[in-house]
VEXDREN-2710 file (C-alpha; in Angstrom, 1 decimal):
% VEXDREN-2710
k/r/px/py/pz
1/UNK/165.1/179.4/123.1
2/UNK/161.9/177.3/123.8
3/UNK/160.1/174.9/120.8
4/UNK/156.8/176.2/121.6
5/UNK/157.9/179.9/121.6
6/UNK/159.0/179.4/117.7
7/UNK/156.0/178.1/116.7
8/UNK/155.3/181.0/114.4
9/UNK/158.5/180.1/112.1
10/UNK/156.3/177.9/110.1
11/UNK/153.1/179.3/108.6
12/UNK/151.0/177.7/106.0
13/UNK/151.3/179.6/102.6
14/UNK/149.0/182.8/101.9
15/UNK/147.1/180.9/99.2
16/UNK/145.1/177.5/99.6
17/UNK/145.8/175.7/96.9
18/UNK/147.3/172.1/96.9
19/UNK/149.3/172.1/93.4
20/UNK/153.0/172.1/93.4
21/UNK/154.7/174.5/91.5
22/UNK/158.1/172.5/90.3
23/UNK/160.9/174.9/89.7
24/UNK/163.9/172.5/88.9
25/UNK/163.8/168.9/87.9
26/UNK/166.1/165.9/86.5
27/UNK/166.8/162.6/86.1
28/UNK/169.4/161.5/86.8
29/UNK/171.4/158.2/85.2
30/UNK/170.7/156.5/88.1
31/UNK/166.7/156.3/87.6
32/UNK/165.9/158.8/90.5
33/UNK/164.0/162.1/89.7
34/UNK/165.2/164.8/91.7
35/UNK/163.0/168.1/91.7
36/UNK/162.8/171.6/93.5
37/UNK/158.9/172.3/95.0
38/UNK/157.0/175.0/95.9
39/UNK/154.3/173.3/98.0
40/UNK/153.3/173.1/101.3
41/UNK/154.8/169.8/102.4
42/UNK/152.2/168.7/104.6
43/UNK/150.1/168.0/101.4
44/UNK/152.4/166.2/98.9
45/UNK/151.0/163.0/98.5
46/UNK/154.5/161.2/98.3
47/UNK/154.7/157.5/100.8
48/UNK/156.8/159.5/102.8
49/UNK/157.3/162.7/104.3
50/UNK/160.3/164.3/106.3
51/UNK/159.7/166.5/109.4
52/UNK/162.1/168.9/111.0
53/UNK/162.2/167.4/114.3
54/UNK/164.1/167.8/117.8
55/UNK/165.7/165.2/119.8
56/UNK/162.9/164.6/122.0
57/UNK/160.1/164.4/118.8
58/UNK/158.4/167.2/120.8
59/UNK/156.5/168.7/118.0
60/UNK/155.6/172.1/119.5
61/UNK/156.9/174.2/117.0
62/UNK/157.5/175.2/113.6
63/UNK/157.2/172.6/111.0
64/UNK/156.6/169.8/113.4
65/UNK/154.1/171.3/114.7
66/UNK/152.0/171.9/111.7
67/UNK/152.8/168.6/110.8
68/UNK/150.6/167.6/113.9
69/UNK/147.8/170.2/113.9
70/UNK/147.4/168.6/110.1
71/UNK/147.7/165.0/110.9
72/UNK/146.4/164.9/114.3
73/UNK/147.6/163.5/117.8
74/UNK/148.5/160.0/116.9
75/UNK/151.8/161.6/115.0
76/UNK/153.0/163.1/118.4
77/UNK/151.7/159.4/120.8
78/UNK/153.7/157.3/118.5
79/UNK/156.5/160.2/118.6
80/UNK/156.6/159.7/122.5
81/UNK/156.5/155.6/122.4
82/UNK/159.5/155.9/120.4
83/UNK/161.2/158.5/122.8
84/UNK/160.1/155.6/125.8
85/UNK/161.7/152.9/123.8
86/UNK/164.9/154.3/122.5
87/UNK/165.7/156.9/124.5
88/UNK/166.3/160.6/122.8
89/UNK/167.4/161.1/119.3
90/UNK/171.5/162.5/118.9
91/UNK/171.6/165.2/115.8
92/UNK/171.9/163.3/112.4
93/UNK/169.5/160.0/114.2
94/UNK/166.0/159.6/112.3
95/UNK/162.8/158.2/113.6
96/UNK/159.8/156.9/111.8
97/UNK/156.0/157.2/112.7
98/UNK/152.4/156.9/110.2
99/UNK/151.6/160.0/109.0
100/UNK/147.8/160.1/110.5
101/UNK/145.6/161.9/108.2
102/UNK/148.1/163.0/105.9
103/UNK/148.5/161.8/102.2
104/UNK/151.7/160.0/103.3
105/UNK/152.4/156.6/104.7
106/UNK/155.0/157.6/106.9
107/UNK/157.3/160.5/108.8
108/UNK/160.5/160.2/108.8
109/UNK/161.6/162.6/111.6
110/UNK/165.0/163.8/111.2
111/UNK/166.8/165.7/113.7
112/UNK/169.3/168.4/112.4
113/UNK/171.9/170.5/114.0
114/UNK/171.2/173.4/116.1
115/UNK/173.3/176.2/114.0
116/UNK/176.2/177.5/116.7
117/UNK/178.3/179.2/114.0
118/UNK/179.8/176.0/112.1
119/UNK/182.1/175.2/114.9
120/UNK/180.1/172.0/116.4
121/UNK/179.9/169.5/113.3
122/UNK/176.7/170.9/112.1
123/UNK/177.5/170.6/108.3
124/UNK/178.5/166.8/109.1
125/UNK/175.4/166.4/111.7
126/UNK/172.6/167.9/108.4
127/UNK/174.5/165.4/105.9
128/UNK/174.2/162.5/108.2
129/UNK/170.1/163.4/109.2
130/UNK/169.8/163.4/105.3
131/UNK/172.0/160.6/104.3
132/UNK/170.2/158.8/107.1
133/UNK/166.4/159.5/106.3
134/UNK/167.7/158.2/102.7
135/UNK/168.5/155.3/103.8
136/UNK/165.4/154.6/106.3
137/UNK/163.0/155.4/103.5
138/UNK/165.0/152.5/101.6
139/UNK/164.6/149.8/103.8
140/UNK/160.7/151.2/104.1
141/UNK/160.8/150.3/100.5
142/UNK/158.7/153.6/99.6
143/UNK/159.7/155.3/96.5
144/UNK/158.5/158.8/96.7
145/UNK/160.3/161.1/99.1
146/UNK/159.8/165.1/100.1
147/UNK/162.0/166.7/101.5
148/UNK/162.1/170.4/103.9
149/UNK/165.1/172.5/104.5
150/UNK/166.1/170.6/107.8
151/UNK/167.8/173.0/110.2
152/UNK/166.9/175.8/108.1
153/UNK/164.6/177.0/109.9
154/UNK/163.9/177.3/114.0
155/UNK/167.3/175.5/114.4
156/UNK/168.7/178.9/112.3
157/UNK/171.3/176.5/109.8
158/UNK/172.1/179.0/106.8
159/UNK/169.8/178.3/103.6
160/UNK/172.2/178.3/101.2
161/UNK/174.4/176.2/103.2
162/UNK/171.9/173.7/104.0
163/UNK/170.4/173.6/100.4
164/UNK/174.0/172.4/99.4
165/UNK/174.8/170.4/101.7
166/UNK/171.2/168.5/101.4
167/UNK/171.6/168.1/97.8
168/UNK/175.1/166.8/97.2
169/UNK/174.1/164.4/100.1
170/UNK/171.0/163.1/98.3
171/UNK/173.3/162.9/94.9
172/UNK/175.8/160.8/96.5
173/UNK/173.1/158.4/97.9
174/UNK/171.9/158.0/94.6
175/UNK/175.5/157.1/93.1
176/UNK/175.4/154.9/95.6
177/UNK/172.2/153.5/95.1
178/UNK/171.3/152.8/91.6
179/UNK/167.7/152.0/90.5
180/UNK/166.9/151.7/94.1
181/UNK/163.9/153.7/96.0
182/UNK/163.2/156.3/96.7
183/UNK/163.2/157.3/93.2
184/UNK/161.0/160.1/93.2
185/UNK/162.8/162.7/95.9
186/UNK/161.6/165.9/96.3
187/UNK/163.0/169.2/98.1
188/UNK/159.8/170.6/99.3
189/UNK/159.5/173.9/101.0
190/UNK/156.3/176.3/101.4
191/UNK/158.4/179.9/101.5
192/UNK/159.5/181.9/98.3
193/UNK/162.9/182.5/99.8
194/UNK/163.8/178.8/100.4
195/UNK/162.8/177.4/96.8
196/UNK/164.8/180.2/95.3
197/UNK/167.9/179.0/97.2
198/UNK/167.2/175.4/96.3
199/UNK/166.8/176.1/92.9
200/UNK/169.8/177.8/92.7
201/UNK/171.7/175.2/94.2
202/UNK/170.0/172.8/92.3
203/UNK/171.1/174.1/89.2
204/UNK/174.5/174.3/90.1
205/UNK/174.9/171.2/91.3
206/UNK/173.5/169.4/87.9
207/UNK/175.6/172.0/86.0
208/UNK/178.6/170.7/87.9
209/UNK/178.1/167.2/86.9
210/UNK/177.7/168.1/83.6
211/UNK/173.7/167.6/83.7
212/UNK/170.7/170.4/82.3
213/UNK/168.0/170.1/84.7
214/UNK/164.6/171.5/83.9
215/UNK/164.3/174.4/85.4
216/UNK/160.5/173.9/85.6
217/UNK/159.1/177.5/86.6
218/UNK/155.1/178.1/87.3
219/UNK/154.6/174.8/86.0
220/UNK/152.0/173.4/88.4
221/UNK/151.0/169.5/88.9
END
């Protein structure tokens, strides 16, 4: 299943408008604000945004690719210079470019598992791409973060499995982490479907640990 036959699996949103629409947010002990977004991701105007990327930072298709149209060819040359120095990205690895014309600083370009049915690591291949773009957006000493549903899409990774998975990883890094950036992390996605399952996990998940998170609906930024 070809990248640039998928392209179509990310489309910008039927309206135009820029404002987020938060539908969960907390924060926690730790000093970091967590949130759920309904936004278009290549216009938050965190330091950092994350893209859904392949091994070979080919950004053809989906997410990646409106990533590029957005904020132009420069994203996709300093893609390939990293492919030429390092060689291609394993699932779970993370790369960083600049984020051309877009609001943020920089791309962090994770690569998630390809969903095969649970049998091939995935679960432990989409904690480690998020555990590791944590950490690289750390040591880039940003402290704004957003998020998309990483394998979720092209790469087929269940929603509701991901959405856990993504958020009990981020939870742990902040445990782990205390009053250190990113502070501000977002879970940005641009589709209806996806925030809904966020949300829900999101709620659960700060229910669990004995938290009440805002649950933010229609309230725009």
């Amino acid at each position: 299943m070809g990248v640039h036959s998928l392209s179509r699996a990310y489309a910008a949103p039927l309206h135009t408008s820029t404002t987020a629409m938060i539908r969960a947010s907390h924060t926690l002990p730790t000093g970091h604000t967590l949130s759920v977004r309904l936004k278009d991701i290549t216009d938050e105007d965190t330091e950092c945004i994350v893209n859904a990327a392949n091994g070979r930072l080919m950004h053809g298709g989906g997410l990646a690719a409106a990533i590029v149209r957005k904020g132009g060819g420069e994203i996709q040359l300093e893609s390939n210079d990293h492919i030429a120095k390092y060689g291609i990205l394993d699932p779970g690895e993370v790369a960083v470019t600049g984020a051309g014309r877009l609001k943020a600083r920089f791309i962090i370009h994770a690569v998630g598992p390809v969903w095969r049915g649970g049998t091939e690591k995935e679960d432990e291949f989409l904690a480690k791409a998020v555990r590791n773009t944590l950490e690289k957006a750390k040591l880039l000493a940003v402290q704004s973060i957003a998020m998309p549903a990483i394998s979720s899409g092209i790469f087929g990774f269940p929603k509701k499995r991901c959405a856990k998975i993504m958020i009990s990883t981020t939870l742990k890094f902040c445990e782990q982490n205390p009053r250190q950036g990113p502070l501000d992390i977002r879970f940005t996605n641009f589709d209806e479907e996806t925030v809904q399952i966020f949300t829900a996990q999101f709620l659960e998940q700060m229910a669990l640990l004995g938290h009440t998170a805002a649950d933010s609906k229609k309230q725009e930024l």
